[in-house]
N, C-alpha and C positions, 0 to 999 in steps of 0.2 A: 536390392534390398534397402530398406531404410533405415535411417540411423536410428539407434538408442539410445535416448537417455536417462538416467537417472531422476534427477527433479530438474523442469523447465523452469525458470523465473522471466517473467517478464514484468518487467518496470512499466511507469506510466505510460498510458495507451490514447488519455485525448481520442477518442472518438476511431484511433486507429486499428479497430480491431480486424478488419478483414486483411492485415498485412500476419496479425498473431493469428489466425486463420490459417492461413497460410505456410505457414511454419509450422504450425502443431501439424497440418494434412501432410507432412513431409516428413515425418518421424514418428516413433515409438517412445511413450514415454512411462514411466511408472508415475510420477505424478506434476503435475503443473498451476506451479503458484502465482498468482497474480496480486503486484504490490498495490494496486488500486490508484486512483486518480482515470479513471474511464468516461469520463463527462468534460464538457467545455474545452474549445479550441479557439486559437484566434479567429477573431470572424463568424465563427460556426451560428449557425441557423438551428431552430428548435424542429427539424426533420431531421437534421443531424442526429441530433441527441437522441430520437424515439426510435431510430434503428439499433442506436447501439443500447438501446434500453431493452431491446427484445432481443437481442446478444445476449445480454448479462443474464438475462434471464432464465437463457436457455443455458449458460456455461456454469451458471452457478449450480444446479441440481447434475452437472457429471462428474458422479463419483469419485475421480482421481483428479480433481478441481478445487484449487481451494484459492479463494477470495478474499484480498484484504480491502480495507476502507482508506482510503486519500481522502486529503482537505479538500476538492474539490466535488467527491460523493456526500460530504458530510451533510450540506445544506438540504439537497434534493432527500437524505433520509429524514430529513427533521421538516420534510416537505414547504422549505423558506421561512423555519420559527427561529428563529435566535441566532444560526449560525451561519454569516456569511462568506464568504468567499470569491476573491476577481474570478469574473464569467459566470456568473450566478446571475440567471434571469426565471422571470418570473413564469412566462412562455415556459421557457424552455423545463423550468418547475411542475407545470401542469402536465406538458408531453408524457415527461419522464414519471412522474406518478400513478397517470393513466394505464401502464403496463408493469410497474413495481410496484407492489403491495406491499404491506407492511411485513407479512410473513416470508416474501422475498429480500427485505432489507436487511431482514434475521437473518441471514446464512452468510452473511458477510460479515468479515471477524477482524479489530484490531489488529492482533498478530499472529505469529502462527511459528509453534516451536519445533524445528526439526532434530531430534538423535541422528548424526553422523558421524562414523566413525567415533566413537565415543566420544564426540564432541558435540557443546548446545551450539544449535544455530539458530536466532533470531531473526526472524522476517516479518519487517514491519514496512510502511510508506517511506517515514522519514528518518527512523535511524531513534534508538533509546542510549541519550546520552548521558555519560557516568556522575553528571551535574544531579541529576535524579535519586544520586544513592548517597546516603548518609548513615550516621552510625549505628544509629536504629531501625534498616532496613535489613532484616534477617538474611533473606533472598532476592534477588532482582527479580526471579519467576514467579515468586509467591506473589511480587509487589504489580507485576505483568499479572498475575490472573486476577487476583484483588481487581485490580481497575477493568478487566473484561469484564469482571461480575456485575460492576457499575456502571459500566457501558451499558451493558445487556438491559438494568432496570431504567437505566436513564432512556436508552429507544423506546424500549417499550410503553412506557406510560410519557413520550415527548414532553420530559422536562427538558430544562433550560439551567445551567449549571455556568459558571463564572472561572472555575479555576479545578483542573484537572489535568491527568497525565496526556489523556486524549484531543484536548482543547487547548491547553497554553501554547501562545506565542510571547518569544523575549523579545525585551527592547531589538535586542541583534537583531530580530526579523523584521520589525516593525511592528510587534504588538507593545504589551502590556508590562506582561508577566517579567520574571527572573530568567526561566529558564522553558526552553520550547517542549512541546511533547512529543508523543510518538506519529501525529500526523504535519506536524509545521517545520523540526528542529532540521536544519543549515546545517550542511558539512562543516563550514566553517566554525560551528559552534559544537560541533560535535566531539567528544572524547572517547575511547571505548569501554568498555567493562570489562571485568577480568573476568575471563573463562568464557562468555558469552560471545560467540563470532555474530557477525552481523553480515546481511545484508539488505541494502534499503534503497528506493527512487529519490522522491520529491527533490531535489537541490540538480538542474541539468549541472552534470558534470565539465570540464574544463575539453577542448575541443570535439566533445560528446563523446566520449569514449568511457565503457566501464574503468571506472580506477580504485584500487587496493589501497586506499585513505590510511588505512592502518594493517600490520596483518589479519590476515582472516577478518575485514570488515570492508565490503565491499559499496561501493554508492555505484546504482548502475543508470540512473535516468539520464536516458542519450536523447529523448526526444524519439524515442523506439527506433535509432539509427539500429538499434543492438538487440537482443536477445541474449541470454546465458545461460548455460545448464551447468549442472554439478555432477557427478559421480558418484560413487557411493565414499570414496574418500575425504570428499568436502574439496575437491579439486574444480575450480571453474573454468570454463570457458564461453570465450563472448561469440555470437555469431551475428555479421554483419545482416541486416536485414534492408535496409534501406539504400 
């Protein structure tokens, strides 16, 4: 019989999805989240990309699928206008447009709020760090759906926007900004929120193994050494994949 779980999370994928393939064919799950960054690998060639572009495209309409966006999706949905990112090519821009449509780039979502155990759990790329919340910020989820809403109009009519929760990168990373957002921000720069548990990729972790940065705030990008499911407790476990 095969295992059950609760929610799948799998971290960034780089092009690796017939390994997450693989794992899901090997288990039961009630649902499975994906932190995004699915595009660009060292070296990787634009045939690369156009298989895993007809992946995504098929994983995104199955119903117990849910889809977040990495800095590394960002450019290919803004089809090479404003935002770039290392391993963004232009090839590989066209591949990947040819089979994602605009109304496929819509079902991919910033973040994604889970109730467990009566606890908020946040699944985002990069981690939403407490540098974000100031005194006039009512709610951190108010302040998360507010910017999906703006996300949502900024895709859809491909503007081009300078400073957001979505878009900023801090000096720490190597941008601009003060403070990173929720597709750029560095463990290292990261602090957590009160009441809001996290879990997030983008920053490969210290000898790739998921690690418990804070409680209940987990950083899992292993370079998809790893996979991890949860329980309905909010109890994780990592499973060796690679």
């Amino acid at each position: 019989m095969k295992p059950h779980y609760h929610i799948v999370i799998i971290p960034d994928i780089h092009l690796k999805h017939e390994s997450v393939g693989d794992f899901l064919s090997s288990c039961t799950y009630d649902k499975a989240i994906f932190l995004g960054d699915y595009f660009d690998d060292y070296g990787d060639e634009p045939w690369q990309n156009k298989i895993t572009a007809k992946w995504l495209k098929e994983s995104i309409y199955v119903n117990n699928h849910i889809h977040l966006i990495g800095n590394h999706d960002l450019p290919y949905m803004f089809n090479g206008k404003g935002y770039l990112c290392s391993g963004f090519d232009y090839d590989k821009n066209k591949v990947i447009n040819k089979v994602l449509r605009k109304y496929d780039w819509a079902q991919l979502k910033l973040f994604h709020i889970e109730q467990i155990n009566g606890e908020n759990w946040l699944f985002s790329h990069a981690g939403f760090t407490n540098s974000w919340i100031t005194e006039n910020t009512d709610n951190p989820i108010t302040m998360l759906i507010n910017e999906e809403e703006w996300f949502d109009h900024v895709l859809s009519k491909q503007l081009i926007v300078e400073n957001s929760l979505f878009l900023n990168v801090s000096h720490r990373a190597g941008g601009s900004h003060k403070r990173s957002g929720l597709l750029w921000c560095r463990t290292s720069e990261f602090t957590p929120i009160k009441e809001l548990n996290q879990v997030f990729g983008h920053t490969p972790t210290l000898d790739l193994i998921p690690v418990e940065i804070y409680p209940k705030n987990w950083a899992i990008d292993t370079h998809l050494n790893y996979i991890c499911t949860m329980n309905e407790q909010g109890v994780m476990t990592t499973h060796e994949i690679n």
